[in-house]
BAZASE-754597 format. One line per 3 residues: number of its first residue (from 1); for each residue x, y, z of C-alpha. Coordinates in steps of 0.02 Angstrom, whole numbers, plus 50000, padded with zeros to 5 digits. Each point is the difference from the previous one (the first is absolute). Layout:
N
NUM> X/Y/Z  ...
***
This chain:
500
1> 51599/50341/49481  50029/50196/49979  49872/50085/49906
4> 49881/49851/50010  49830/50087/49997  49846/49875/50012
7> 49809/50064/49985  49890/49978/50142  49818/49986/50050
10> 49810/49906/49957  49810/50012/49996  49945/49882/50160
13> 49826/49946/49995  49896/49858/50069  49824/49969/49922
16> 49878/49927/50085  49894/49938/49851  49813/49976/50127
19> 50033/50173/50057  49870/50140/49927  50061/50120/49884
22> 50146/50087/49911  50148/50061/50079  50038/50173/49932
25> 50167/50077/49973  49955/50092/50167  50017/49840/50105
28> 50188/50029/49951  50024/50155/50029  49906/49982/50192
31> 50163/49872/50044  50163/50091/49890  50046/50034/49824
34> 50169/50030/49999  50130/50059/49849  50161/50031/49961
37> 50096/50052/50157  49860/49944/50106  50011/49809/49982
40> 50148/50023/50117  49908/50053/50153  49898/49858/50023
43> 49979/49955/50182  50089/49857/50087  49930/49817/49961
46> 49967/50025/49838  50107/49917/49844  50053/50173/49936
49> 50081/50010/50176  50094/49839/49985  50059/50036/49808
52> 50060/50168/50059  50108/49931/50156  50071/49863/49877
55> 50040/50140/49866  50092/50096/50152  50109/49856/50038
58> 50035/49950/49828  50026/50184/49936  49871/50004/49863
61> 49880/50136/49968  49795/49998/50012  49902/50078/49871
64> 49824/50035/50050  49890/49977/49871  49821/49979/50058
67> 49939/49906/50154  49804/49988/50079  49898/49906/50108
70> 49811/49986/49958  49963/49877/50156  49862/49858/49970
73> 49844/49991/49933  49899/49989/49834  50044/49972/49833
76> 50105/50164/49952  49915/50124/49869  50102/49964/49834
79> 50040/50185/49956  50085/50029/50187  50096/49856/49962
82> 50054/50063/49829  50030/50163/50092  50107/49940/50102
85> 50100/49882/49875  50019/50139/49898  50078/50111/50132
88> 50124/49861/50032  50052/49971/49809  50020/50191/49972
91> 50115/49976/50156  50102/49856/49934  50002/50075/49824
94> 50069/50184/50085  50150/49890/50085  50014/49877/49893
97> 50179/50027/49929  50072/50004/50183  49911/49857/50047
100> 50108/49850/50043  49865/49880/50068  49821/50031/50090
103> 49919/49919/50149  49825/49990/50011  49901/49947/50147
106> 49827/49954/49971  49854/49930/50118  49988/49865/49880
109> 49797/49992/49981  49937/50141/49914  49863/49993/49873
112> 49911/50141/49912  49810/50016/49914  50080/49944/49833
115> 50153/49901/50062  50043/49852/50085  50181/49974/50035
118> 50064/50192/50023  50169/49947/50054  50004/49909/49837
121> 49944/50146/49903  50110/50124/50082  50157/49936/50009
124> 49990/49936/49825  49973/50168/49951  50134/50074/50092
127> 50110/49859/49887  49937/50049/49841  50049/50171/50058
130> 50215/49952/50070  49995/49861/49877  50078/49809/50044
133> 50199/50056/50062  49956/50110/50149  49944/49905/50174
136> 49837/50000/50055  49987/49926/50197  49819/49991/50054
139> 49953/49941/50189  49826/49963/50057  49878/49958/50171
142> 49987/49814/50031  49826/50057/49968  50023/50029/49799
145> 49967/49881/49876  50145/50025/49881  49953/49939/49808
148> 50114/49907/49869  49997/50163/49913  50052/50113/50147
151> 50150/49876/50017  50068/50011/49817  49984/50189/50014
154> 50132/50016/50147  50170/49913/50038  49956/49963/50166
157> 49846/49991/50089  49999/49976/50211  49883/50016/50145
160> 49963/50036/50147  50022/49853/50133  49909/50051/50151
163> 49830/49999/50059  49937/50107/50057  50127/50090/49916
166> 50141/50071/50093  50128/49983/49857  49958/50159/49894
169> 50186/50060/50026  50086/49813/49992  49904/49986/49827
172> 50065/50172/49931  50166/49960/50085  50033/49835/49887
175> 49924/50072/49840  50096/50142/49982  50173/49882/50050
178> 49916/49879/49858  50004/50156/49876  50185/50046/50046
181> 50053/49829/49993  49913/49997/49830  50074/50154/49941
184> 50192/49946/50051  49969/49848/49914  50022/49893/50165
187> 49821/49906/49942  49901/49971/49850  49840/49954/50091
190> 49853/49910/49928  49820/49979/50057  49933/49835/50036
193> 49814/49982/50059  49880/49859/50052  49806/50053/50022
196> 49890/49908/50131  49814/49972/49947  49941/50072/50160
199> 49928/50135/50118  50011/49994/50196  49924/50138/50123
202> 50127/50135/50049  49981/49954/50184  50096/49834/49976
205> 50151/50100/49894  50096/50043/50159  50191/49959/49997
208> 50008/50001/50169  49907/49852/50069  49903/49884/49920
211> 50043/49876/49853  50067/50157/49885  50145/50031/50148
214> 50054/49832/49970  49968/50012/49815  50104/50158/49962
217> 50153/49924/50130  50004/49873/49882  49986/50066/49856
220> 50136/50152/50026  50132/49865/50067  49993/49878/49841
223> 50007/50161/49896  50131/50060/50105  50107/49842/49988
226> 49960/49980/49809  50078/50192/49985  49858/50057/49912
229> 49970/50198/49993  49825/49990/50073  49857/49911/50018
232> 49815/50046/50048  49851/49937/50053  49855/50107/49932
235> 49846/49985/50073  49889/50075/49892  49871/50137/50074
238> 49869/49880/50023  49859/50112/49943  50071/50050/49829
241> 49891/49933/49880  50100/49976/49836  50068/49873/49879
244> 50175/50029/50088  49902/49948/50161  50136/49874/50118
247> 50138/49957/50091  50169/50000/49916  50173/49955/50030
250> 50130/50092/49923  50199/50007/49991  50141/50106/49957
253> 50142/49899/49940  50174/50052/49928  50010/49949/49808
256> 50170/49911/50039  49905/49899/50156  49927/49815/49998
259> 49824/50054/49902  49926/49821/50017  50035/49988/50173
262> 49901/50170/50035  49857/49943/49892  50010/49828/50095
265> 49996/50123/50164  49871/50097/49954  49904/49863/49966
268> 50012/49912/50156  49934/50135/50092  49846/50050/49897
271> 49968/49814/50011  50022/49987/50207  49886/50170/50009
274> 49880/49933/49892  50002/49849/50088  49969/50089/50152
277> 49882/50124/49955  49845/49952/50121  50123/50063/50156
280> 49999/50161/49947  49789/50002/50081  49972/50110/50136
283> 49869/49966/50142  49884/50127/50004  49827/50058/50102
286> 49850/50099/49962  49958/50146/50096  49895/49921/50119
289> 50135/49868/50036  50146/50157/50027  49870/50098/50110
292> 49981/49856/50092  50200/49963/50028  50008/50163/50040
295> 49854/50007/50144  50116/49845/50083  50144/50099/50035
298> 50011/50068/50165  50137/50114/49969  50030/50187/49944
301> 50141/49943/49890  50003/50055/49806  49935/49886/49878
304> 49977/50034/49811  49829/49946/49905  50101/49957/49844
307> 49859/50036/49855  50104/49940/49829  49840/49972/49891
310> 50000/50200/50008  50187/50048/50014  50053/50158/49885
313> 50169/49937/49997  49946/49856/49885  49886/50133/49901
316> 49820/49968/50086  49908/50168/50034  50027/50011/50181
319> 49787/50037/50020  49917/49827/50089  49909/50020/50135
322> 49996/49805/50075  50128/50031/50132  49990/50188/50017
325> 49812/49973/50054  50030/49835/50095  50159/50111/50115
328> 49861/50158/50021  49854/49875/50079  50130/49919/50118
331> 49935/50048/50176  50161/50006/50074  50088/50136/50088
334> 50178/49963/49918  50066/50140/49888  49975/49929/49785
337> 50058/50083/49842  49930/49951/49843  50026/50074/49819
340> 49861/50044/49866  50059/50097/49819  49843/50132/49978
343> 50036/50174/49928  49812/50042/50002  50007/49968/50195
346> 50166/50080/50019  49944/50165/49939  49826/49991/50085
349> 50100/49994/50169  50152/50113/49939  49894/50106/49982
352> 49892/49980/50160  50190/50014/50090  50063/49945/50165
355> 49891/49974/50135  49844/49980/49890  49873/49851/50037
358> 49927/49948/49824  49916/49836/49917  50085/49939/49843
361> 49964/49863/49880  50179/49920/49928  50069/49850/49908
364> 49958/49936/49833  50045/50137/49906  50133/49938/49899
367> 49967/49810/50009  49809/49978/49979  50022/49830/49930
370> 50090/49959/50196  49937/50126/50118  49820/50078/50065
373> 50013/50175/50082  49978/50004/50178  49919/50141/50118
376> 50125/50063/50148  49947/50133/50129  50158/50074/50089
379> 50125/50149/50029  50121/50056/49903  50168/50021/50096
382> 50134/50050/49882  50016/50041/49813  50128/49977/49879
385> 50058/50030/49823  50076/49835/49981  50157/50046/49945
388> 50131/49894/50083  50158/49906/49977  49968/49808/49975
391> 50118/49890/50070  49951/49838/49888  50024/50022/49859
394> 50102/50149/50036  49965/50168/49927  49842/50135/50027
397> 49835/49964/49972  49840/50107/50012  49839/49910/50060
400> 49885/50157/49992  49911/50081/50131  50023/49897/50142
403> 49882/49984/50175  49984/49909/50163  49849/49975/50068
406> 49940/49951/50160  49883/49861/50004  49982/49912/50166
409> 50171/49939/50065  50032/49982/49798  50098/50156/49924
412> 49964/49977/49808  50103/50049/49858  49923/50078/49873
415> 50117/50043/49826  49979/50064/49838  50096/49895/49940
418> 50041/49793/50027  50178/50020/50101  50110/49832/49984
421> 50025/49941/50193  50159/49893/49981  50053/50138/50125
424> 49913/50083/50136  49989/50178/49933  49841/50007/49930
427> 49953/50007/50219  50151/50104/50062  49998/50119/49879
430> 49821/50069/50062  50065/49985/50169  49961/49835/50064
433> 50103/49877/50067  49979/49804/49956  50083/49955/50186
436> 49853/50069/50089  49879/49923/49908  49921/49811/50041
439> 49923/49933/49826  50075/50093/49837  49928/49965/49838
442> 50157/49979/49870  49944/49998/49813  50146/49886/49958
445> 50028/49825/49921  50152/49959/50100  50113/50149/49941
448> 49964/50078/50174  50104/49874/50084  50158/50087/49998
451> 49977/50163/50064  49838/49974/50110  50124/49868/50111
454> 50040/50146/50125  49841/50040/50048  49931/49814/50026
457> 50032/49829/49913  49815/49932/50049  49861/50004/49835
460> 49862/49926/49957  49982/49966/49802  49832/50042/49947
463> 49917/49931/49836  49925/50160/49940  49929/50046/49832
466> 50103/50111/49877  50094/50013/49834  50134/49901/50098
469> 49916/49873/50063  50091/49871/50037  49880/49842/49952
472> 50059/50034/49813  49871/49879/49944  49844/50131/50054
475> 50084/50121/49866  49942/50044/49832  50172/49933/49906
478> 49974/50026/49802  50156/50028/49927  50123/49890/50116
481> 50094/49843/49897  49879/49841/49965  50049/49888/50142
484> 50073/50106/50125  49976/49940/50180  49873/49998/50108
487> 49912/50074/49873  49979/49828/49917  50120/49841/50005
490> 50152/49986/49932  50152/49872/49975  50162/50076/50047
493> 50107/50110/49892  50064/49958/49849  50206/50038/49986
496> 50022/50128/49893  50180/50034/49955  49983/50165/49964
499> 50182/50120/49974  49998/50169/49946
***
């Protein structure tokens, strides 16, 4: 393994395809844009993390190529996308005769103003570019919606396994061993895949309870006893609207391995998910109903307002007003947080600064098709630039001027910018603490579950309007495949014995 050097890093993007707007090249460069030497100081919990312990161990070497985060949201503007691409080829092409391998971890559901399948596009071009002989390892969210194309443009293809997803190392962990073994000549693997004509809301994805625990038990113990390399569930981002649109399950198996039995595998399981597809529901209540749970409880004890029809983590703009004004008109004493994305009203009361008592109308500024502004009189108590450390997904993000505002017993707070709320530092890092608080508006279709669990594991799940609504039947699908359920009927999958 001396002198083994293998490429590292990705573009990560979700789309949310309802969401208003372009996402500029900017949206990157708010979270990281990292090159060369850089790749290798990504934070803990991350795949780059994982590869780089493995390569430590293993005594290869890393070589940082490009590697950025551009969060969730709209469709991305083409030419940032081509910016970006190109940075990464004139990377590749720079190291490309000291190049043994590369690994490169994608979100797995990226789409552009001109493109539908970005993985697809970009990893094929970074092929054309190395040519057939050298490796190319590619890992993915369970949230991605990997393509036939994507597949025959990399040796091996894995995801994540977790939801929400605590497996960001794990996954970077197993690819880069993947890309040794591959390298030493230990495998030859091959990609097997088997899509599943259907959407489910992101609420019902978790792998920790529900019928997807018991699914992905399963599922990694028959591929585990079969020997195969991998196998993943993905789940699809449920609001990307596209002709790659769908669950899939894929495989990794070694060339020299039982291929029909993996394909019979695979098969199996798409057909018991299918099969069991309705499960994956989530109850859910209006506003009136949550604000009604919440007036019965007699206690002071957190409890999270869980608003996924709105959650910036799953792309929606992070600007509805439903719960935000349904928490303010509460007339109870119990300290509330809730969460608007504004910048108009986050300058106004910047500006105004601490201790200032002014009327502001927010909301419904980025997501007119979802949201109607709303008129708040309070104080402003603390200002921030929004620059801050996320914990999930790691890395820093900037969220724009940044307020709280005291309204009531509600402390609102009011960003530039959507933050994702998987984690709880969109609050804390403007100096407010979740533990204190009674009712706490979460923007969040179920990724919050993980590191929200110390501060309470009481929430009510609210059916809200927003790009990520999870009724995916109210949304304006055009481009998703004919037949894809709920969006209209359809008779199970048909086997595809697709090898690459």
């Amino acid at each position: 393994m001396s002198g083994m050097r293998i490429g590292i890093g990705g573009i990560r993007y979700e789309v949310n395809s309802f969401a208003a707007g372009a996402a500029p090249l900017e949206s990157f460069e708010q979270n990281y844009v990292r090159v060369g030497e850089q790749v290798l100081s990504a934070e803990s919990n991350t795949e780059v993390a994982g590869a780089l312990r493995v390569a430590q161990q293993r005594g290869v070497t890393l070589v940082g190529l490009l590697d950025t985060f551009g969060g969730c949201g709209p469709l991305v503007e083409h030419g940032a996308y081509e910016e970006l691409k190109s940075r990464y080829l004139d990377a590749v092409f720079a190291e490309r005769e000291n190049l043994d391998a590369i690994y490169i971890p994608l979100h797995g559901a990226m789409a552009t103003t001109q493109c539908s399948d970005v993985e697809a596009d970009f990893v094929g071009a970074v092929r054309a570019m190395v040519g057939l002989a050298l490796p190319i390892i590619v890992s993915q969210d369970l949230h991605g919606a990997p393509s036939a194309a994507l597949q025959e443009s990399c040796n091996a293809l894995i995801g994540f396994k977790t939801c929400p997803h605590v497996d960001y190392e794990p996954t970077g962990a197993k690819a880069l061993g993947i890309t040794i073994d591959t390298l030493m000549g230990r495998v030859r693997p091959l990609n097997l895949r088997r899509p599943i004509p259907m959407l489910t809301p992101a609420e019902g994805h978790d792998t920790a309870t529900g019928p997807m625990a018991e699914s992905m038990r399963r599922i990694q113990q028959d591929a585990d006893r079969l020997g195969l390399i991998d196998e993943s569930v993905f789940m699809c981002q449920p609001w990307l609207d596209a002709p790659r649109a769908g669950w899939c399950v894929t495989a990794v198996v070694d060339a020299g391995a039982d291929i029909d039995a993996a394909h019979r595998l695979v098969e199996t399981h798409a057909d018991q998910l299918w099969n069991a597809r309705e499960e994956f529901a989530v109850e859910k209540v209006d506003v009136a109903q949550a604000i009604a749970q919440l007036r019965m409880l007699d206690d002071a004890n957190p409890v999270i307002i869980a608003e996924g029809g709105d959650s910036p983590s799953a792309g929606s703009t992070g600007d509805t007003t439903d719960v935000l004004a349904a928490l303010v008109d509460m007339d109870d004493p119990r300290p509330r947080l809730a969460i608007v994305a504004d910048a108009a009203a986050a300058a106004q009361l910047a500006s105004a600064g601490v201790g200032a008592t002014r009327t502001v109308r927010v909301g419904g500024s980025l997501g007119p098709r979802f949201a109607e502004p709303i008129e708040l009189t309070g104080t402003v108590t603390a200002v921030s630039d929004g620059k801050y450390v996320r914990r999930y997904p790691a890395g820093p993000t900037d969220i724009g001027t940044t307020v709280a505002l005291q309204v009531g017993a509600t402390t609102v707070v009011i960003s530039s910018r959507s933050p994702m709320m998987a984690d709880q530092e969109a609050y804390r890092h403007i100096g407010l603490d979740p533990e204190r608080a009674w009712a706490i508006q979460v923007k969040s279709a179920g990724g919050y579950r993980a590191l929200w669990s110390s501060v309470t594991d009481r929430a009510i799940t609210v059916d809200s309007r927003g790009a990520s609504d999870g009724r995916l039947s109210r949304l304006p699908f055009e481009h998703a495949p004919e037949g894809l359920w709920p969006l209209s009927e359809q008779s199970p999958p048909q086997k595809q014995r697709k090898q690459t």
